[in-house]
N, C-alpha and C positions, 0 to 999 in steps of 0.2 A: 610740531605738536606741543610742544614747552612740555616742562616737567610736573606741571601740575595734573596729570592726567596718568593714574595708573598705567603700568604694561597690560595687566589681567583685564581693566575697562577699556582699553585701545584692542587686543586678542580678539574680545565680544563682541564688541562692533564693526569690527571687520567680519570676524568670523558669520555675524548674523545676518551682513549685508551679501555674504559668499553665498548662504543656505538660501537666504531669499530669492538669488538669482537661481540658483540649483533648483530648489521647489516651483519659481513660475518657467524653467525651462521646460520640466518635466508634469508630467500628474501627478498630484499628491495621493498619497495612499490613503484610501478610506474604507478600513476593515464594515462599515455599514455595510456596505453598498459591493463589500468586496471587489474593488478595482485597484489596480497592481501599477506603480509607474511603469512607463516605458523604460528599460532597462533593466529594471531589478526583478524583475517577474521569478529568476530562479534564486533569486538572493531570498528574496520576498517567503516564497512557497518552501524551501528546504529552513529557514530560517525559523516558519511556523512549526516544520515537523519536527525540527530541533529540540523546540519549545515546549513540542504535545498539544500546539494547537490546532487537534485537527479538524474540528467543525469549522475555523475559520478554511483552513488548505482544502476541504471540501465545496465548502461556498465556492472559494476560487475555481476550483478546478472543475465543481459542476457546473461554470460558465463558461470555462475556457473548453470543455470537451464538447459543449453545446454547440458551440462556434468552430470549433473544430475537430468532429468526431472520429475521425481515425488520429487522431494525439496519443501513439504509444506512451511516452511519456506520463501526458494526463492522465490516462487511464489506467498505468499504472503505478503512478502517485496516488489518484484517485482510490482504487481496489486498497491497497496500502492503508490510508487513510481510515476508510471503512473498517477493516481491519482491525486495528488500533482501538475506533472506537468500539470495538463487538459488534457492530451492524455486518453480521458475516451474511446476509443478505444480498445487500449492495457490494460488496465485495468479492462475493462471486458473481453478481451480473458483471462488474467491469471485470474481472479476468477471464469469463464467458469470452467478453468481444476480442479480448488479447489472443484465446486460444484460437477465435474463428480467424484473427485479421495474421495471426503469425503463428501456424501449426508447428513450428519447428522450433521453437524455443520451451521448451519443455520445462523450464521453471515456472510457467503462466500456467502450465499446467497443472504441476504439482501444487501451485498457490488456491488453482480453483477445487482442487479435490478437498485442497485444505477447507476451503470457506465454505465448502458445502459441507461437509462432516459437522463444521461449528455450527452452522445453519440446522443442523437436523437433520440434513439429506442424505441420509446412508446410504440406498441405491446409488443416488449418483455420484456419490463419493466415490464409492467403491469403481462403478463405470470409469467413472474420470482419471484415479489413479491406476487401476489396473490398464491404460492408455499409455501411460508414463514411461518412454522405452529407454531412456537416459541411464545408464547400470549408477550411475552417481546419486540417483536416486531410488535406490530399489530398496534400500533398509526404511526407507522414510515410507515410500507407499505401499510395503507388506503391513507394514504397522497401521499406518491408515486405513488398510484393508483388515486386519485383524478387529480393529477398534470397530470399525462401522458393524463389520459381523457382527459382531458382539453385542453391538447396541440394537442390531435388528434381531435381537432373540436367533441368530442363527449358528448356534453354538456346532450343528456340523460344520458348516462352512468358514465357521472360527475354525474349527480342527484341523480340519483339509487345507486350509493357510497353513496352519502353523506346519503339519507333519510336513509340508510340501518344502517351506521354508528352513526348515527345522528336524530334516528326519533323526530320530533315535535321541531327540535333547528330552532329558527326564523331567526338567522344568515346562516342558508344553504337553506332557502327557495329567499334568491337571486339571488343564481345561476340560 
């Protein structure tokens, strides 16, 4: 190489002749068009929700669920995702399919009572979480339960949670 040639400009050219092999081995990532190299797909996707980019981790992943619709995963990055952004809408449709395709994980659950309460849905908040049999989560969907009461003007049925919950605490004889 002789010495007329920087280390740092020798480093470059190598190092860019590395990447250039690397990028034509693989697909290049192009957040347009939301396509993922082959390989980095969870680097890729956890990387954006690192980030807080989740309308791109959506893009993505409302292709990747399209292509492949029971994707626990996808669909629960997806829900996730939605989430994040306040589209508790979309957020309870993907933990909707979670709760249909796996009854027994009872955090999909609790997620979807979650996104409907956000969403507005007090009935099925309230259905969804009063489901929840997991005792790990029984302080999170009394409360969920109490809330939704609450928001559907059903202040006996606020009550009757709480006494139920709560008999003789002098704090829930306000409501």
């Amino acid at each position: 190489l002789g010495s007329s040639i920087h280390p740092l400009y020798f480093f470059l050219i190598t190092s860019s002749s590395y990447i250039s092999s690397y990028i034509t081995k693989y697909k290049k990532i192009d957040m347009s068009s939301r396509t993922v190299a082959e390989g980095t797909y969870t680097t890729t996707v956890y990387g954006l929700i690192n980030e807080g980019k989740y309308e791109d981790v959506v893009q993505i992943l409302t292709q990747e669920v399209s292509n492949f619709p029971g994707s626990r995963a996808g669909l629960s990055l997806l829900g996730y995702s939605y989430y994040q952004m306040q589209n508790f809408t979309s957020a309870a449709q993907c933990y909707e399919q979670l709760v249909k395709a796996y009854p027994d994980i009872q955090e999909y659950r609790m997620y979807l009572a979650q996104s409907q309460y956000k969403a507005g849905l007090f009935p099925e908040s309230v259905r969804t979480a009063s489901a929840v049999t997991d005792e790990a989560f029984a302080e999170r969907t009394l409360k969920l339960q109490v809330l939704a009461k609450y928001d559907m003007d059903d202040l006996q049925g606020t009550r009757n949670l709480l006494d139920q919950a709560m008999p003789g605490d002098p704090d829930t004889s306000m409501v």
